[in-house]
N, C-alpha and C positions, 0 to 999 in steps of 0.2 A: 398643389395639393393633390393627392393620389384618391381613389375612391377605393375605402378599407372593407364597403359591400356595395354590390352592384343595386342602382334605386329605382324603384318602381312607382309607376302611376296608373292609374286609372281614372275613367267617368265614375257619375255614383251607379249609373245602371250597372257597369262591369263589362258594356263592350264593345269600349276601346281601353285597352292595356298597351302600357308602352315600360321602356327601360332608358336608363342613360349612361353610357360607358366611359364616363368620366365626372368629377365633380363642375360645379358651374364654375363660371371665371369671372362672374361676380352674379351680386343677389341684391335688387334693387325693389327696396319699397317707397313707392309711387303715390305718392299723394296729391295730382294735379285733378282735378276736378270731371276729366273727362275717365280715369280710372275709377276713381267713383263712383259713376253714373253706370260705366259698363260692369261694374262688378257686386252693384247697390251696395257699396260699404262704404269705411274711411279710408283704404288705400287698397293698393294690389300688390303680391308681393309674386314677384317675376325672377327667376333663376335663367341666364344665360348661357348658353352651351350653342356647340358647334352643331348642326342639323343632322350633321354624317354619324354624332356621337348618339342621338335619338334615335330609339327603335322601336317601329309600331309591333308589340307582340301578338296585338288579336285587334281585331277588326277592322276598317276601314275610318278613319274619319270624318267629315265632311269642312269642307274649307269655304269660310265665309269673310268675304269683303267687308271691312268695317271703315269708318272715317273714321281718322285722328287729328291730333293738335297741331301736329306736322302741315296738315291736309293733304300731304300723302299718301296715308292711311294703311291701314295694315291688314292681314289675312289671319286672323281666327281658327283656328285645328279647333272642332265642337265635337260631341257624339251625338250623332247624327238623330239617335232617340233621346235620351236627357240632354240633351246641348250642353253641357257641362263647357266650357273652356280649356280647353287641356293645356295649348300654345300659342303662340303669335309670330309674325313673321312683320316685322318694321319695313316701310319701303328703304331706309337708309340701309340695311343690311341684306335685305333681300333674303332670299331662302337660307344663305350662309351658317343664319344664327337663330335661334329658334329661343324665343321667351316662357318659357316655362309656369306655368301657373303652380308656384310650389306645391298650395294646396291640396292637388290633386296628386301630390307623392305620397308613398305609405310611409314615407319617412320625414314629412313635414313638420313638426314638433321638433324635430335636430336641425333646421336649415334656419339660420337667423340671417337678418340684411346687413350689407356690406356698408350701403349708404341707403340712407333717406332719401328723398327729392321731390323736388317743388314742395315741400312742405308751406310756401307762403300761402296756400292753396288747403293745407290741412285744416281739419276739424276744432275749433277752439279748446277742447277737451284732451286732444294727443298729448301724452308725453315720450319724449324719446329718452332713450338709455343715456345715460351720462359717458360723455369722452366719444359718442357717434359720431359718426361723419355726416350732418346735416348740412342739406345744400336748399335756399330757398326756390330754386330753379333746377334745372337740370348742371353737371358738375364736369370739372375739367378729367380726362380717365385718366390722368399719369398720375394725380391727386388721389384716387382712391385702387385702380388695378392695380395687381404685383404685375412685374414683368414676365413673367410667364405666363401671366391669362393674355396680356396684351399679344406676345407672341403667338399665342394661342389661336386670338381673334384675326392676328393680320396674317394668319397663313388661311384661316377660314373665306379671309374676305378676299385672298390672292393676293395679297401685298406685303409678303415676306419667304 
């Protein structure tokens, strides 16, 4: 999928601005429990793209260590004054790939999720769209990526 306008994000202060130079290569909303917590809602809805495809257009971020489910744990891109969440950085992927907090696009109203997950974890009150791709866990990627995002991903990660 081609990007028809280039998307933009920001904090709610206004400064960090950032761009993406391609569409995501998929769009995952996240309903395990520890998404929750970090974003005080019912789920997180995270946009995937290559890091090299992210461009900080004004200011500096700040990058904070967080634990996750993994116990791994992952690095947080915040504004540094509103703390906003802007990105994340999974230890499985490393810097490669960069999780996009949709929310914080100007054009999040158009960006809907590819797949659910861990939904066995969701809110008793959720309902999902009919015909989704809901996974009660985390989900196989050749079951929900097209072959081109997966391409995508395995030139990001150096294994293609």
């Amino acid at each position: 999928m081609s990007v028809e306008k280039e998307m933009r994000g920001r904090c709610t202060c206004g400064e960090i601005e950032y761009a993406l130079g391609d569409s995501f290569m998929c769009v995952h909303s996240c309903h395990c429990t520890w998404c929750q917590r970090e974003t005080g809602s019912a789920f997180a809805l995270n946009g995937l793209i290559e890091r090299a495809k992210l461009t900080v257009t004004k200011g500096t971020p700040t990058e904070v260590e967080t634990a996750s489910n993994s116990g791994k744990g992952q690095t947080i891109a915040r504004c540094p004054s509103c703390h906003v969440a802007l990105w994340s950085h999974y230890a499985g992927a490393g810097r490669a790939l960069a999780f996009v907090r949709v929310g914080t696009l100007d054009q999040a109203r158009e960006i809907t999720p590819d797949v659910f997950i861990f939904t066995s974890t969701a809110v008793p009150w959720m309902r999902f769209p009919d015909g989704a791709k809901i996974y009660p866990d985390y989900y196989p990627t050749k079951e929900v990526w097209t072959p081109e995002a997966i391409a995508r991903r395995n030139m990001a990660l150096g294994r293609g």
